[in-house]
C-alpha distance (Angstrom), angle and dihedral (degrees) to the residues before:
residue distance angle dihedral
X1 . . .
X2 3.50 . .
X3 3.60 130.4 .
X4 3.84 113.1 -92.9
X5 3.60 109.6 -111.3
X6 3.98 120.2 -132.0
X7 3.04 135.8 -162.9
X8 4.27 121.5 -152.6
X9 3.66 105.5 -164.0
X10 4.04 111.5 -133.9
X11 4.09 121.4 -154.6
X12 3.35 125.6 177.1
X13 4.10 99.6 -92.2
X14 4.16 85.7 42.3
X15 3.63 105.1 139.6
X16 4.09 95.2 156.7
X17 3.15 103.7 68.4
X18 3.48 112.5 93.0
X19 4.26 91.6 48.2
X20 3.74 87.8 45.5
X21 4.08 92.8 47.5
X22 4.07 86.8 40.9
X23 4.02 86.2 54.5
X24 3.51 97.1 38.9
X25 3.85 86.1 60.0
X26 3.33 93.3 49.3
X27 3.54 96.3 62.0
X28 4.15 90.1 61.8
X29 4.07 89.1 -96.2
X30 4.25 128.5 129.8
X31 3.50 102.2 -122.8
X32 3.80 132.6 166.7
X33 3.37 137.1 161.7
X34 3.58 122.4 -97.0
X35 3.81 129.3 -154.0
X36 4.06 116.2 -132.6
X37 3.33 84.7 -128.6
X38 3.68 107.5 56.2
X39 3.48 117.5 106.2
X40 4.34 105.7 -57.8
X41 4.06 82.9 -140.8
X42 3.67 92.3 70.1
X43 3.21 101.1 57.9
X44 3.84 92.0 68.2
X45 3.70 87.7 74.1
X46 3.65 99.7 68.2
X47 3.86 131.8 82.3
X48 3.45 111.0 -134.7
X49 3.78 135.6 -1.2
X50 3.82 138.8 -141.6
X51 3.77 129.2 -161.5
X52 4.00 108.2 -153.4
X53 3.31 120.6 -162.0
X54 3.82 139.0 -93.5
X55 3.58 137.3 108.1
X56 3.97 104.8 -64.0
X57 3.72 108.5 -150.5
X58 3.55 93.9 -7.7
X59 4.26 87.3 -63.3
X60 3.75 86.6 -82.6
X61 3.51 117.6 179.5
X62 3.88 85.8 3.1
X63 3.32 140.7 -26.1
X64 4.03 117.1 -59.3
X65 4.07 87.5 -11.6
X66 3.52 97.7 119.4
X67 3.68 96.4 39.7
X68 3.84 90.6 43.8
X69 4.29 83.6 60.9
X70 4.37 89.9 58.2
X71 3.48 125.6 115.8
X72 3.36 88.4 -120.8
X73 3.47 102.3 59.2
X74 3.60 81.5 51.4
X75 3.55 98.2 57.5
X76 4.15 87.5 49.8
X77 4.14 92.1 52.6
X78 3.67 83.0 52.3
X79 3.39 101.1 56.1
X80 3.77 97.4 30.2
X81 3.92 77.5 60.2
X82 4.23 81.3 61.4
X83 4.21 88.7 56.1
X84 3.13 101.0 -85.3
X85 3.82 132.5 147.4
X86 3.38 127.9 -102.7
X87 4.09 130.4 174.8
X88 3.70 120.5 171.7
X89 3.20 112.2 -170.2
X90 4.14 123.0 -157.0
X91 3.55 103.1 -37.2
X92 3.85 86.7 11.2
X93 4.10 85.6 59.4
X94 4.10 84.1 52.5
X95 3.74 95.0 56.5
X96 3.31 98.3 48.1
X97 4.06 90.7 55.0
X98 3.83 94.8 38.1
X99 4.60 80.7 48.6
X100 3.84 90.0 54.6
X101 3.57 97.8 -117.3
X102 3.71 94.3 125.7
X103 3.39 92.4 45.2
X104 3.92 118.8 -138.2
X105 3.31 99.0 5.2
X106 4.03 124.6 113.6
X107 3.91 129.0 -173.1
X108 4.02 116.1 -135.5
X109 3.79 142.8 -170.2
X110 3.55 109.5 -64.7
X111 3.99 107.2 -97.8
X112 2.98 148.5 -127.7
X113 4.28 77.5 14.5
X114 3.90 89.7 51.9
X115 3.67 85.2 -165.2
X116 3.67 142.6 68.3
X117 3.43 118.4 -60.9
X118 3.93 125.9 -165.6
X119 4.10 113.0 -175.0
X120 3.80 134.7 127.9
X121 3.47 113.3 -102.9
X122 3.82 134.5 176.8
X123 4.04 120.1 -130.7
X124 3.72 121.6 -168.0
X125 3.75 122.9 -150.0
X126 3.89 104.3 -113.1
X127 3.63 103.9 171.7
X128 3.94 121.4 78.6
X129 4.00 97.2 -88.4
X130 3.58 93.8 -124.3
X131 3.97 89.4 62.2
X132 4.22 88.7 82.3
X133 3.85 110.0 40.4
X134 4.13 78.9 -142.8
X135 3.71 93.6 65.3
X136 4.10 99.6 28.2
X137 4.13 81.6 105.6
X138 3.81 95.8 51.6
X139 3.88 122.9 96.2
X140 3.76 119.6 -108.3
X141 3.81 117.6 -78.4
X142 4.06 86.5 -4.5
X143 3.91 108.3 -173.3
X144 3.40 117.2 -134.1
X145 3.56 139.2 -174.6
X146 3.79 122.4 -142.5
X147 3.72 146.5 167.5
X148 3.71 114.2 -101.2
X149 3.90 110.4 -155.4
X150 3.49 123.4 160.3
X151 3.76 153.0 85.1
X152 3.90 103.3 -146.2
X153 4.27 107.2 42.5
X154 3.53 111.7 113.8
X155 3.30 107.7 120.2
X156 3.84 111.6 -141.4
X157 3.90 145.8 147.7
X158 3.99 136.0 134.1
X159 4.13 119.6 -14.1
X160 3.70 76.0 -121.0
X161 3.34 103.9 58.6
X162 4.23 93.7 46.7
X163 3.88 82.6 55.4
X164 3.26 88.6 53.0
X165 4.03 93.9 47.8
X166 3.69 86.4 37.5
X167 4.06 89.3 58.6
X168 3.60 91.6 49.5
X169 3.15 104.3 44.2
X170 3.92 98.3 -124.8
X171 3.63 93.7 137.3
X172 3.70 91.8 94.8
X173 4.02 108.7 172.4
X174 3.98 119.7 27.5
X175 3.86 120.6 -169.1
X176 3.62 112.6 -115.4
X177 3.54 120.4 -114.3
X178 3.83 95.1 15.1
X179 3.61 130.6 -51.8
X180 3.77 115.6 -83.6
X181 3.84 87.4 -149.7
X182 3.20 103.0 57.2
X183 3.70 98.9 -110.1
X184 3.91 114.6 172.2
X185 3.58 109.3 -108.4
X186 3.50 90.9 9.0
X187 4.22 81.4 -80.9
X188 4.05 105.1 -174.7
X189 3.79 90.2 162.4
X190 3.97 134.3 17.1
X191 3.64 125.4 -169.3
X192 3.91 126.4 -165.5
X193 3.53 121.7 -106.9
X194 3.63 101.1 -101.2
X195 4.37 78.9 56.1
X196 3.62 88.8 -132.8
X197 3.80 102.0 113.5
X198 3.99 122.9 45.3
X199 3.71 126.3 -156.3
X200 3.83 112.5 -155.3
X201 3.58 126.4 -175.5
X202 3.74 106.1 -171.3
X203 3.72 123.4 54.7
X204 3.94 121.1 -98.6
X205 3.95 92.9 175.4
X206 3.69 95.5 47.4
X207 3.93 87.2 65.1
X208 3.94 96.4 23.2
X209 4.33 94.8 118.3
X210 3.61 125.8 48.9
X211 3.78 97.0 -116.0
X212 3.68 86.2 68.6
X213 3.33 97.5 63.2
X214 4.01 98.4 27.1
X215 4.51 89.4 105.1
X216 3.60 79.1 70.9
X217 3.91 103.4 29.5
X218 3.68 103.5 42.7
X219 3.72 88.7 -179.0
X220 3.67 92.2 65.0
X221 4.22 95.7 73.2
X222 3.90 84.5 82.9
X223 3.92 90.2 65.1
X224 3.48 105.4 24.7
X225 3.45 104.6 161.4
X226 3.73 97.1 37.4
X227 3.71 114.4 115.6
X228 3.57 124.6 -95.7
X229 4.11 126.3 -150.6
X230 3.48 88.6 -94.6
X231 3.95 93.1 75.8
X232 3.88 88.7 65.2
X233 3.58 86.1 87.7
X234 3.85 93.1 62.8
X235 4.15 93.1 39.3
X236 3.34 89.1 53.4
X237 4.30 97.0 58.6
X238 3.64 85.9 43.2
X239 4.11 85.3 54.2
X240 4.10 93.0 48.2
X241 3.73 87.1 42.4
X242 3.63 95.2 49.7
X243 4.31 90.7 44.6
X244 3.54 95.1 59.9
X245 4.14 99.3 41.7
């Protein structure tokens, strides 16, 4: 069986992409980088498709709106309307609220900070892992750390609509101990209802090998390069690509 083949979609104002291709990899998947503006035709021959972070287009008008309004990202809701998998990641998880493909849900300024915040954080998977075909491979209530970057990711949007989320159990990955962004329901990661695209707000890939979190975890310099919890992420969209080839 061949290697799935991924595409991580670069803006201008990308600055994920190399971790998230380096990860990607990792996990036993063909991934490259791919321009927005390469040919929108192209993109139909790949798999499954990740949206790193950054700050597309500078973030004008708000985070991951213009990017969200590409051809591109067209071309991806289509096909992730076929089955296929989608992860945004950061500003990835921002264009795929501000593209409608979460349906009513927005991302905001960080409150009560009302600024960018960077911090590690640890999210635990709260939803049955077979909710999100992107998590069905993950353990039960897995605890993983991640890199929380960003200025505009609290999820929010109508009482209503979190009951709604809350009922289905879309909200997907929680931060534990509260979220220090304010996010409703202490949402760290959303999925759509048909569970085939995840929007994540902190960073798995940015914490993904032990030397990136060895300032904190001294013990990790012996194993450097050994994968952390983190990576699960990636394994487990190389799993739901590999279950429906």
């Amino acid at each position: 069986m061949s290697a799935a083949r991924v595409a991580v979609l670069v803006f201008p104002g990308t600055n994920s992409e190399e971790e998230t291709v380096d990860a990607c990899r990792a996990a036993g998947m063909d991934a490259r980088p791919v321009l927005w503006s390469e040919p929108q035709g192209d993109l139909r021959n790949f798999d499954a498709y990740v949206l790193p972070g950054g700050f597309a287009h500078e973030d004008r008008v708000r985070a991951g709106a213009i990017a969200a309004r590409s051809q591109s990202l067209r071309v991806i809701a289509q096909e992730a309307q076929r089955g296929k998998f989608v992860l945004g990641i950061c500003n990835g998880a921002q264009m795929l609220a501000e593209a409608g493909l979460l349906g009513p849900i927005a991302l905001a300024r960080n409150l009560p900070a009302g600024h960018f915040q960077c911090r590690l954080v640890e999210v635990e998977l709260t939803a049955p892992p077979t909710r999100c075909a992107l998590t069905a491979a993950m353990p039960a209530g897995l605890r993983v750390p991640m890199a929380m970057a960003h200025g505009e990711g609290r999820f929010t949007g109508d009482r209503q609509t979190f009951d709604q989320l809350e009922r289905q159990g879309r909200i997907i990955f929680r931060y534990v101990g509260g979220a220090p962004n304010g996010s409703l329901c202490d949402a760290a990661g959303v999925c759509n209802e048909e569970g085939n695209i995840l929007a994540l707000m902190p960073h798995p890939e940015r914490v993904a090998w032990n030397y990136n979190l060895a300032f904190a975890r001294p013990e990790l310099h012996a194993n450097p390069m050994g994968l952390t919890a983190a990576h699960a992420v990636f394994a487990a969209l190389a799993a739901a690509v590999r279950a429906v080839a």
